[in-house]
N, C-alpha and C positions, 0 to 999 in steps of 0.2 A: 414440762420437759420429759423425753424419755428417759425411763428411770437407768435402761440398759445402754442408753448413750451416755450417760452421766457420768461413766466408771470405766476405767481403761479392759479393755476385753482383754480376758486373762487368755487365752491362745495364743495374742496377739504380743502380748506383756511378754509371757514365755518365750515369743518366735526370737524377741529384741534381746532378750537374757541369753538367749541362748548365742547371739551374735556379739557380747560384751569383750574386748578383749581382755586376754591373760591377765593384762597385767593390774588390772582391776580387778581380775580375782585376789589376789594376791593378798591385796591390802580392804577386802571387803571382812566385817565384823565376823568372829563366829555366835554373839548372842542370836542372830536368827539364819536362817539358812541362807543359801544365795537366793531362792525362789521369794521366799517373805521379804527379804531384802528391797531386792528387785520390783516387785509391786507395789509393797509401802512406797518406796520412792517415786512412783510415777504416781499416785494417789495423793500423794502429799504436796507434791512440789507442780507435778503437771508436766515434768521439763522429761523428753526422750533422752534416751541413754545412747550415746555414741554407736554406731554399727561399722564393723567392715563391710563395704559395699565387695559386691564382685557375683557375677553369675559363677556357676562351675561349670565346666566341662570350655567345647568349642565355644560358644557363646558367650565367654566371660568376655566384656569389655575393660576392665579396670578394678584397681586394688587397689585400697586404701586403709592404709597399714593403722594397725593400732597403735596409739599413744608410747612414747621409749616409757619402758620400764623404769622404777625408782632401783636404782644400784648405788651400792657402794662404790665400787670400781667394776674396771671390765676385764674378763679372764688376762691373764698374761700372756702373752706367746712365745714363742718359739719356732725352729726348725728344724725340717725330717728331711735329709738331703736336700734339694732344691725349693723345699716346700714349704710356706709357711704355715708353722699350726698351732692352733690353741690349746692352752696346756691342757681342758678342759673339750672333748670332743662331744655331739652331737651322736648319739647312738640309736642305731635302725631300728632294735628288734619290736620297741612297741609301736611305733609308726608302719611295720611291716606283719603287726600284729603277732608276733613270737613273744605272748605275755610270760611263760615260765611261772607260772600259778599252781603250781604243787600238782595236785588233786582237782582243784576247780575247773572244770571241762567248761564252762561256756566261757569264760573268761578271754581268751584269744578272738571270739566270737566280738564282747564286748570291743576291746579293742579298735578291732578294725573299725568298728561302727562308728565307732566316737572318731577316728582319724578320716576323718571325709578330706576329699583333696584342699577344700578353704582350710582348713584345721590343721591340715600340711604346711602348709604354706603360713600364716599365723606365729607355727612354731619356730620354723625355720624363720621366719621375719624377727621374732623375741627374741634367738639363740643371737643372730648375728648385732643387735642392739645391747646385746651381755657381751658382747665380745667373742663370742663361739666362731669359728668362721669355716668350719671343719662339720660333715656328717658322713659320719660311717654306717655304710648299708649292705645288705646284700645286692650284688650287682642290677637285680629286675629294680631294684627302688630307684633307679637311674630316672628314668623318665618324669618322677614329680620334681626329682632338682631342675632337670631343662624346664620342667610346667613354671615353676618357680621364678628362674631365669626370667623367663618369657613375660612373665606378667608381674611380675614384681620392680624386675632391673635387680634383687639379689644377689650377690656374690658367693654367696655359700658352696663348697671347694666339694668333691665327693670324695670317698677313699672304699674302692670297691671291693666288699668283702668276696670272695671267690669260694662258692658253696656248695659242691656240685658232687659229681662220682667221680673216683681217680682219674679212671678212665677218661673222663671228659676234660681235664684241668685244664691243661695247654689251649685247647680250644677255647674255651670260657674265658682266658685270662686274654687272649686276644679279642675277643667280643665287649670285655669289660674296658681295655682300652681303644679300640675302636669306636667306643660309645663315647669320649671324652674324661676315664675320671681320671682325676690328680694324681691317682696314687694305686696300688692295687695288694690285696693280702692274702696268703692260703687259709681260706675262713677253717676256724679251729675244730670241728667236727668232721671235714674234709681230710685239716691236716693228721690229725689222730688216730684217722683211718689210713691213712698212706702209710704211716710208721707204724701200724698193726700189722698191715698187708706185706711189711717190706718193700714197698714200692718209693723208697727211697732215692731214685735219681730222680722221680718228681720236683723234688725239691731245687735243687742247681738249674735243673731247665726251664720251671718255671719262671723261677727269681731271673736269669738270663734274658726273659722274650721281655719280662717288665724294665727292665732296665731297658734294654734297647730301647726301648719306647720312648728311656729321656725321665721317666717318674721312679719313687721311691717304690721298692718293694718291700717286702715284710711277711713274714710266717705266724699264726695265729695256732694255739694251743688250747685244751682244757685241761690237758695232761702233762706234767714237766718229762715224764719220760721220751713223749713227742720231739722235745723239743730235743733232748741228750741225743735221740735217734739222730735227728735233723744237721745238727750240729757235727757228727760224725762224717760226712759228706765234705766237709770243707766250707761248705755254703756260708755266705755272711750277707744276710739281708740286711734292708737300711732300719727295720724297725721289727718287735716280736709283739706279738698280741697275745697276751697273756691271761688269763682270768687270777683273780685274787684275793683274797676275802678272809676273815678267819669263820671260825666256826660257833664264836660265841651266839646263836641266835638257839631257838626252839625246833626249827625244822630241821637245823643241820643232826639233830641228835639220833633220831631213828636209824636202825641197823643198814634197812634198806632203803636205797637211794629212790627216789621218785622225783625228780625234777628239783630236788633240793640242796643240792652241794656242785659246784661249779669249780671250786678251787680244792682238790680234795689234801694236797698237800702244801699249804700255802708256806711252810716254814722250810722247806727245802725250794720251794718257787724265789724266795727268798736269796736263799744261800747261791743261787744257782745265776740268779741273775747280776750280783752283785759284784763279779766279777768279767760280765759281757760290757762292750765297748759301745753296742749298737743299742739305740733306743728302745723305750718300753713303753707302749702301750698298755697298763692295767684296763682290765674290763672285769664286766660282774661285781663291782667293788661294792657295791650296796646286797651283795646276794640276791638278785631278783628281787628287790625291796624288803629284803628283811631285814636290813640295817641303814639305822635311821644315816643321814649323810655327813654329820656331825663324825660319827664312828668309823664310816668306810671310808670317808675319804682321805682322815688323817689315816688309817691303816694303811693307805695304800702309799699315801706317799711318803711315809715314813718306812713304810718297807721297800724304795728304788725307784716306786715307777717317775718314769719321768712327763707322760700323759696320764690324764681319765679319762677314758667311753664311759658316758654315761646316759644309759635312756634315759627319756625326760619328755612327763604330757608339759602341754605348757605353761599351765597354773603352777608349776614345779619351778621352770628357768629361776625365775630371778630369785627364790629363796639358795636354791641350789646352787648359783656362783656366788652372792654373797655370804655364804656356806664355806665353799674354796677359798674365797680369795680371804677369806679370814684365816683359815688355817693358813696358806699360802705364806702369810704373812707374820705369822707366827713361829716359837722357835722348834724346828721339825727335828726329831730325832733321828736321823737318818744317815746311815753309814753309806750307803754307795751315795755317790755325787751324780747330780745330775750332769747328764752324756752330753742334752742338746742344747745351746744356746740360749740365752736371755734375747728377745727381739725388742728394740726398742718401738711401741708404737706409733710416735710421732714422726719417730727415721720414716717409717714404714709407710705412713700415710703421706709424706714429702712425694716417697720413690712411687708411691701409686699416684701422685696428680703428677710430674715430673711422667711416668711411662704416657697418663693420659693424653698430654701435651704434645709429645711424640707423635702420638698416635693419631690425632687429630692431626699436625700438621703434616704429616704421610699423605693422611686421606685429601687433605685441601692440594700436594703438589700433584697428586695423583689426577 
């Protein structure tokens, strides 16, 4: 017998490890790595490890979802004006490869590398079997949710972050709901520059064109002084996007910022929000992974917010909501009251086979 057929070809081992889904990373040992893992067991037992099938690009014919995750429960939800959302969002920037890595210049580079469109789609398939049902992106990241859509049958809902030059906003935000998403927000690096600039009737005309539209709008910050600006206008969006975090970590210490503080005043982001009526999206709540989720997420929700954005590879999902919905569920210290409603999920999934129903029998009188 050849000796080099005898033994599963380690290229070949790797191609299938590397096709495993998340949610079996999850729960694989840390005594060997995933790699030794992975070959010991096809060495030992002989048996192939489960793959997503699926080409990428035009060519893809089908998708074959990986195994539900082991959860505890699934996010809880709620609602943002007309929208339903999990309390627990789906966040763009590592999927759009915006790592926030200090110092480490390849690291964005990584990123992207590792989010191949299968691995998009993967994520978004985990998120929504956790109960996520919600991604927030910058508006270009539109096109993998319809890929998604398309090949999947996914429901995953968009919320287009609006990230542009002032100058352009109005424009963009009509492009962003022209493309279909749920919901649309003045992405916070946009917005902070608008209230530096003074170009403060941005903010009413924008919020105005999304509304028309029929979806929630929403204003995004890194700075609370953004928001004091914003606010001065009259304006009242359906929801604010806030970053929030404290500063207990290592990086936040240094004098000078370098990609490492996102929430610079979180105890006045605090005081400030506790008295607004409109929902709150927390974002950053893990500092760009500098705090573990155990820490940021009770932080955040114990200081108002009544959402989480939170990036997430997908070996992350299921540790990450059975994270939540533990705190969730525990006793929160928290003075403002949540703004948005409790959604019952059972209701909720009546009223989506009940619309299905409808909808089919339109198409059969039609």
């Amino acid at each position: 017998m050849n000796k080099e057929n005898s033994q599963p070809n380690r290229r070949e081992a790797l191609r299938k490890m590397a096709m495993i889904p998340a949610a079996g990373v999850a729960s694989i040992s840390v005594i060997r790595s995933f790699e030794e893992k992975c070959l010991a067991e096809e060495v030992t037992s002989g048996e192939k490890k489960e793959s997503i099938q699926g080409e990428s690009g035009a060519t893809r014919t089908s998708f074959t979802p990986p195994k539900r995750p082991h959860l505890k429960e699934k996010v809880p939800m709620s609602r943002i004006g007309n929208l339903n959302v999990s309390r627990m969002i789906l966040g763009g920037n590592l999927i759009g490869g915006w790592a926030h890595a200090r110092d480490l210049i390849y690291v964005s580079d990584l990123v992207k590398a590792y989010h191949t469109e299968q691995k998009v789609y993967e994520t978004f398939y985990l998120a929504e079997q956790c109960g996520i049902n919600t991604f927030l992106g910058h508006y270009s990241l539109f096109n993998l949710v319809k890929g998604y859509w398309k090949w999947t049958k996914g429901k995953m809902q968009f919320i287009a972050d609006i990230g542009c030059q002032p100058e352009e906003l109005l424009d963009t935000v009509k492009k962003a709901i022209d493309m279909g998403s749920a919901a649309c927000y003045i992405q916070g690096e946009t917005s902070d520059r608008i209230a530096r600039e003074g170009k403060l009737d941005l903010y009413p005309k924008a919020m105005q064109i999304i509304r028309d539209a029929g979806i929630p709008c929403g204003i995004g910050a890194h700075r609370i002084e953004t928001l004091r600006a914003a606010v001065t206008t009259g304006v009242q969006p359906d929801f604010w996007m806030k970053t929030f975090h404290h500063h207990n970590y290592w990086s936040a210490k240094p004098e000078q910022e370098h990609d490492n503080t996102f929430c610079r005043k979180p105890d006045e982001t605090r005081e400030w929000m506790k008295d607004r009526k409109e929902a709150w999206i927390a974002f950053k709540v893990l500092a760009a992974g500098a705090l573990r989720p155990e820490d940021g997420f009770r932080y955040a929700l114990e200081g108002g917010a009544d959402f989480l954005c939170v990036g997430m590879y997908d070996f992350q999902l299921v540790q990450n909501v059975n994270t939540f919905c533990n705190i969730w569920n525990s006793k929160l210290n928290r003075e403002r009251p949540f703004i948005t409603p409790m959604i019952d999920r059972k209701e909720l999934l009546k009223e989506e086979r009940e619309a299905s129903r409808n909808a089919e029998e339109g198409e059969e009188d039609a």
